[in-house]
C-alpha positions as CSV (number, residue, x, y, z in Angstrom):
1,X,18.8,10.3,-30.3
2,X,15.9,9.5,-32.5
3,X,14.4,6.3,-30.4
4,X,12.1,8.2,-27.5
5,X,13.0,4.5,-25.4
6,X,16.3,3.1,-25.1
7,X,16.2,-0.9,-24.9
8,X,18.2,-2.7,-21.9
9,X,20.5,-4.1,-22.3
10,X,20.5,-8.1,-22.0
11,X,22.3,-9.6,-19.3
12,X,24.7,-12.5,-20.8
13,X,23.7,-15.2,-18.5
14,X,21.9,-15.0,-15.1
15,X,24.8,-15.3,-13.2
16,X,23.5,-12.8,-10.5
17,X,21.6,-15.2,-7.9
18,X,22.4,-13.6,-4.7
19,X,22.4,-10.1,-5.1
20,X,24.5,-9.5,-1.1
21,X,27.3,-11.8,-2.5
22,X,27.4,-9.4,-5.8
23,X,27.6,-6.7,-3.7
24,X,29.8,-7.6,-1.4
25,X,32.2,-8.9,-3.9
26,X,31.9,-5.4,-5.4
27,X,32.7,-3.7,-2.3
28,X,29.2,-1.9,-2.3
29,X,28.5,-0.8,1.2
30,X,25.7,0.1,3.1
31,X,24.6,3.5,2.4
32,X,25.1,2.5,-1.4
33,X,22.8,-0.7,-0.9
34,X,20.0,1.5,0.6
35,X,20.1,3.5,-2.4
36,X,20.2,0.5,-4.7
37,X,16.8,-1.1,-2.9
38,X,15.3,2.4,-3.0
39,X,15.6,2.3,-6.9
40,X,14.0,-1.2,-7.3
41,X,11.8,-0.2,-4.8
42,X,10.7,2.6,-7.2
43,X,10.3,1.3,-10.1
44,X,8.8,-1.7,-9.1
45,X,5.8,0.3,-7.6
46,X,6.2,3.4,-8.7
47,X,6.8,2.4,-12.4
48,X,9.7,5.0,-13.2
49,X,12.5,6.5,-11.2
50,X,14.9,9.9,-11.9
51,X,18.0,11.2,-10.8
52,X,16.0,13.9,-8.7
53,X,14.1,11.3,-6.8
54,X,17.4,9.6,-5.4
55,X,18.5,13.7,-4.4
56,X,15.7,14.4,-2.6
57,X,15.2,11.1,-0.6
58,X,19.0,10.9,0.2
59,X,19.9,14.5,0.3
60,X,23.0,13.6,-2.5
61,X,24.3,14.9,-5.1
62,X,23.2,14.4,-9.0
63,X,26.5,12.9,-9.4
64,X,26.1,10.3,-7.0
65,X,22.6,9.6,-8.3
66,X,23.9,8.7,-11.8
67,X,26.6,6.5,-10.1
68,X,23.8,4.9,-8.1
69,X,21.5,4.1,-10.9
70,X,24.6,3.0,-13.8
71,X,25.4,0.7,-11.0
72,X,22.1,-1.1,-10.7
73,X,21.5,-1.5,-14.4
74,X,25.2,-2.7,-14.6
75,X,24.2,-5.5,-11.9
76,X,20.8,-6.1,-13.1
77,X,21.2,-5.0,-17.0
78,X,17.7,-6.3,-18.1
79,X,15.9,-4.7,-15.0
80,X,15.9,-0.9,-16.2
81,X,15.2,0.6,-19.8
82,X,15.7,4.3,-19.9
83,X,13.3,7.2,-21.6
84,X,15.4,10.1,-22.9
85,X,11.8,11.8,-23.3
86,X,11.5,12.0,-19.6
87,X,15.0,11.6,-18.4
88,X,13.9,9.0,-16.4
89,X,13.9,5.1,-15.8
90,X,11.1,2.6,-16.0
91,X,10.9,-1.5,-15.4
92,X,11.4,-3.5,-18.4
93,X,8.8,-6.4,-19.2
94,X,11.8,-8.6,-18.2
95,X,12.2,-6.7,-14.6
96,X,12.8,-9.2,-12.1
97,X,13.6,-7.4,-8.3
98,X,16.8,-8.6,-6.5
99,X,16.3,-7.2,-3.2
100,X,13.4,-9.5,-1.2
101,X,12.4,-6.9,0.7
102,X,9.4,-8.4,3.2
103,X,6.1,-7.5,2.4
104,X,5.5,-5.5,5.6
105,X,8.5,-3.0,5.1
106,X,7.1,-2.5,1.4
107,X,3.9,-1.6,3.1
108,X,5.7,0.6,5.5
109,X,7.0,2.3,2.5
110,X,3.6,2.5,0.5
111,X,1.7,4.2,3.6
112,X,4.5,6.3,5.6
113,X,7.2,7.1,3.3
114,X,9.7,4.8,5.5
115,X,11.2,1.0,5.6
116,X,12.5,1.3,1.9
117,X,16.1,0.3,3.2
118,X,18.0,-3.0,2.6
119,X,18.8,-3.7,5.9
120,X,15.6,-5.6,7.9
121,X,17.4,-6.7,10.6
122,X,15.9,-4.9,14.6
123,X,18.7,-2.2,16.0
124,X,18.3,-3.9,19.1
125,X,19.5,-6.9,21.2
126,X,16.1,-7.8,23.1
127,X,13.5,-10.0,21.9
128,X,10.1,-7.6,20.2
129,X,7.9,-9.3,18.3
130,X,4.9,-8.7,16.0
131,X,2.1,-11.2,16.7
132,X,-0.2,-9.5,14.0
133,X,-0.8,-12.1,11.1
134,X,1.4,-11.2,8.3
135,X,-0.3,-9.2,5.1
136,X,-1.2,-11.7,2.2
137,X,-0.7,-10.5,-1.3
138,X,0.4,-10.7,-4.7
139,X,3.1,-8.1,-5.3
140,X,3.0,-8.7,-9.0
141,X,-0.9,-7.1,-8.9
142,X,0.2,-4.6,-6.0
143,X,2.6,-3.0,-8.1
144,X,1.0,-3.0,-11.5
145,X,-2.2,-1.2,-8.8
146,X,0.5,1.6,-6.9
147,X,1.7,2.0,-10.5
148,X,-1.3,3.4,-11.9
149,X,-2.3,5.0,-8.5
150,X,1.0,7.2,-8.6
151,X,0.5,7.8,-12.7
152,X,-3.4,7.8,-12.1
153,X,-4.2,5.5,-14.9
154,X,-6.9,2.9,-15.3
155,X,-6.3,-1.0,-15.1
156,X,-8.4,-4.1,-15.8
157,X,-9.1,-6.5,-13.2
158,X,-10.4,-9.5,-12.8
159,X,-11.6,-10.8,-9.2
160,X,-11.0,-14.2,-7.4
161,X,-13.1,-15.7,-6.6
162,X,-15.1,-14.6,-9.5
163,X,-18.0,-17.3,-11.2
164,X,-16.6,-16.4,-14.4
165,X,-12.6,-16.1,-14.7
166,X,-12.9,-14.9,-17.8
167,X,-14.6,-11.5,-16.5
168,X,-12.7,-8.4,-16.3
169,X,-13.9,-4.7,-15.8
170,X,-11.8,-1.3,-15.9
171,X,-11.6,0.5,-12.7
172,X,-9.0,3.6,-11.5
173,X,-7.2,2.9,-8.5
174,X,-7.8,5.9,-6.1
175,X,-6.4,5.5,-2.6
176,X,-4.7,2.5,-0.7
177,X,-5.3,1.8,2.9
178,X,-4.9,-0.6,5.7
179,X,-7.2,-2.0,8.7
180,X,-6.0,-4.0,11.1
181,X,-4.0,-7.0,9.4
182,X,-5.5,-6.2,5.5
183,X,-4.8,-3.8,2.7
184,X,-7.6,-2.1,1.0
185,X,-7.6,-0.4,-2.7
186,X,-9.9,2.2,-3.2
187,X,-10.9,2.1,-7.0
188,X,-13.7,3.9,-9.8
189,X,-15.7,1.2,-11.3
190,X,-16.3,1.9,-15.1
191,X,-18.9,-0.1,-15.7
192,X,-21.0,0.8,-12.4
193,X,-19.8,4.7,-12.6
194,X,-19.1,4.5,-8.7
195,X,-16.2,4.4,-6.4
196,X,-16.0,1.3,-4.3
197,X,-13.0,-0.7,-2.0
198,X,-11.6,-3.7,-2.9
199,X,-9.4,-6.3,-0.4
200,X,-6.0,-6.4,-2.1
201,X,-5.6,-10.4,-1.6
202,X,-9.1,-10.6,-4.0
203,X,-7.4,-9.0,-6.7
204,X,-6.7,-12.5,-8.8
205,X,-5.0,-10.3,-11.8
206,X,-4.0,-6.2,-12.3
207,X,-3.1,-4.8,-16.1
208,X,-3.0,-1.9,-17.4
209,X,-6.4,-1.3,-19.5
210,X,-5.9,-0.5,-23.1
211,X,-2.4,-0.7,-23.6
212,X,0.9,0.1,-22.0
213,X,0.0,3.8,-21.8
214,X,-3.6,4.4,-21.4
215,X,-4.8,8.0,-21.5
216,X,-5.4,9.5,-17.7
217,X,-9.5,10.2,-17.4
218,X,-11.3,12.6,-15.3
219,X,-12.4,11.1,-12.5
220,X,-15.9,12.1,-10.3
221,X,-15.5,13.2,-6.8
222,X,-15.3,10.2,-4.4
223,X,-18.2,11.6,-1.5
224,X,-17.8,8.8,0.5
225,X,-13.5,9.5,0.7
226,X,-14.2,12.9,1.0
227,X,-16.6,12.8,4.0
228,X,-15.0,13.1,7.5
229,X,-16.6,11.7,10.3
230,X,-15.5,12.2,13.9
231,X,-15.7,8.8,16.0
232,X,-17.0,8.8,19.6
233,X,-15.2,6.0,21.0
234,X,-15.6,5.6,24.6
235,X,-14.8,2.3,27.6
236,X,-17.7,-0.1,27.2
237,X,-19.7,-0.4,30.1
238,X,-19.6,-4.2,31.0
239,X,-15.7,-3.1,31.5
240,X,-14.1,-4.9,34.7
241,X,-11.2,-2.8,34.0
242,X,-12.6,0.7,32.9
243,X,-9.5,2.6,33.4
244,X,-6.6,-0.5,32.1
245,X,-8.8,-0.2,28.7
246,X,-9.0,4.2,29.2
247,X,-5.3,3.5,29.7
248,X,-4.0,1.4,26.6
249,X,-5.9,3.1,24.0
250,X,-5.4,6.5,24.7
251,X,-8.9,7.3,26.0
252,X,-9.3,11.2,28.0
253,X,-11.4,11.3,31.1
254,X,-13.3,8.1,29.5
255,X,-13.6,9.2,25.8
256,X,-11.5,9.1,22.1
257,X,-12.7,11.0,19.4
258,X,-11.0,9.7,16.2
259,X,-11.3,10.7,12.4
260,X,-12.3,8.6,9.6
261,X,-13.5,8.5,6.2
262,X,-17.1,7.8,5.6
263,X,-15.8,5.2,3.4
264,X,-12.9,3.5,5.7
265,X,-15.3,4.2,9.0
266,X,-16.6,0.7,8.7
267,X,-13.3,-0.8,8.2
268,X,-11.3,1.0,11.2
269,X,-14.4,0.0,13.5
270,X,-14.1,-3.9,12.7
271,X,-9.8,-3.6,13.0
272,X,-10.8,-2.6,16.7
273,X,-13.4,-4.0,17.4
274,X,-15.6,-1.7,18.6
275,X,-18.6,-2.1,19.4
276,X,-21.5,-0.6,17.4
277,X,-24.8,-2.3,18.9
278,X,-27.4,0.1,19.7
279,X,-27.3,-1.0,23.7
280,X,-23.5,-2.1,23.5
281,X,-24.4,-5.9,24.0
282,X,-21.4,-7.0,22.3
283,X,-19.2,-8.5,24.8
284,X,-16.9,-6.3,26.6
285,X,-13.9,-8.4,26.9
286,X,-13.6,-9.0,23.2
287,X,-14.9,-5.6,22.5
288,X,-13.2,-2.8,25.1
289,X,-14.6,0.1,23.2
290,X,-18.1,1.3,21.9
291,X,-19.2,4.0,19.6
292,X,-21.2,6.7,21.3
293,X,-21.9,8.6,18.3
294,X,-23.1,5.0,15.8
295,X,-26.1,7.4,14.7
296,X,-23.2,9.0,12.4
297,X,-22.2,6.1,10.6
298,X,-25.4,6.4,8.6
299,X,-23.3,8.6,6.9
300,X,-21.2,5.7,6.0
301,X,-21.5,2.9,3.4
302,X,-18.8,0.7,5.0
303,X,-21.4,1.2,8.1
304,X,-22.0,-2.7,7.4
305,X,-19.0,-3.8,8.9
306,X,-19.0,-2.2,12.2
307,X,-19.3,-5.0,14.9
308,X,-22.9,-5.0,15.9
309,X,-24.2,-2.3,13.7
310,X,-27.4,-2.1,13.0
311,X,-29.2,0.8,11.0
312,X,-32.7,-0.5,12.2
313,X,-32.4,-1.9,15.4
């Protein structure tokens, strides 16, 4: 085959609109479906998918990952274009996901491997609820960012927010994380030659920077991901229930110490809300825990968003 990319094919009309009653009227049942979402699921923020990936993840055979994946390009033909170079699949510019997965199980997936599945509906009978606010974000920019996270390629981006829309700058995603209720990307600035952490939701638009395959750079070491501190966290004082608060977050004989990255300490510290004053005069009923150890966050650049932290108090 002389073409290294073979075009997808265009779908007549978009008569798919509801991808469970295209299933269902195909006789596609569940363990199928799960394998289906895992592809879109893929591609969409991994930006390519192969036979081998659907193997290991489902422990099938290579047989029954071609079925799966000529089966989702026959229902969604102008999804998928495939690379003979690579024997793999990629999204089309056209790619437009059936599955509406919710944004939480996408983050589930992102961060702990799990949640990739179709079905999104509790095992149980009994009422369990999640009174967390729900994550706010653009999953057009997040995958374009895990894209180039997983491929390790540079992007330009363009803030909200920002006094001149118009302003872009190239940056290498590095890491994702998440504190408390908000996603975090972890990113090289170009133009200011330094690592530094961006909130997803101010990410107004994600490309990829100089073309559809830009050239992977050598990146300098992140000191600030790299560095480990160890987190004192102990029951504030002012407590009037010392050993309910010991209790519920899994302190020992008064006392937590929890790991962190100089660069996500800050971050962790305000999703708890612990308190980092240098006499713990934060209030202890909005505040159950205090850091024993706060002299070690001068280790820390996200040290500025510790409650209460002051590094000349």
């Amino acid at each position: 085959m002389r073409a290294s990319r073979v075009r997808p094919r265009r779908a007549p009309s978009p008569i798919i609109c509801r991808v469970d009653l295209v299933l269902e009227f195909l006789g596609i049942t569940k363990s199928p479906r799960e394998r289906l979402a895992y592809i879109e699921l893929r591609v969409q923020f991994m930006g390519s998918i192969k036979r081998n990936d659907l193997v290991r993840r489902f422990g099938i055979k290579h047989a029954a990952a071609s079925r799966d994946l000529s089966l989702y390009t026959d229902i969604a033909p102008a999804n998928l274009c495939y690379w003979p170079s690579t024997k793999s699949y990629h999204p089309t510019s056209d790619f437009r996901p059936l599955f509406q997965l919710r944004q939480d199980r996408v983050i589930s997936w992102l961060l702990h491997g799990y949640g990739d599945g179709v079905d999104q509906t509790p095992a149980h009978e009994f009422v369990a609820e999640d009174l967390s606010l729900p994550l706010l974000f653009d999953t057009a920019v997040l995958s374009t960012i895990t894209t180039a996270l997983h491929a390790r390629r540079a992007l330009s981006l363009a803030l909200s927010g920002d006094p001149s829309p118009q302003r872009s700058f190239i940056a290498t995603p590095t890491a994702l994380f998440k504190a408390g209720t908000a996603l975090y990307v972890r990113v090289f600035d170009e133009d200011r030659y330094d690592h530094l952490t961006l909130a997803l939701p101010a990410i107004a638009q994600a490309a990829p920077a100089g073309g559809v395959a830009p050239v992977r750079i050598a990146l300098p070491v992140d000191r600030q991901w790299q560095d480990e501190l160890l987190l004192d966290l102990r029951v504030h004082p002012a407590s009037l229930e010392p050993a309910l608060v010991e209790m519920s977050h899994g302190l020992l004989h008064g006392m937590r110490h929890v790991k962190a990255r100089a660069a996500t300490a800050g971050y962790l510290l305000r999703a708890h809300a612990v308190d980092c004053s240098a006499h713990q005069s934060l209030p202890a009923a909005s505040h159950p825990l205090y850091l024993a150890n706060r002299c070690i966050l001068a280790r820390a650049e996200s040290a500025c968003l510790a409650p209460g932290f002051d590094a000349h108090p």
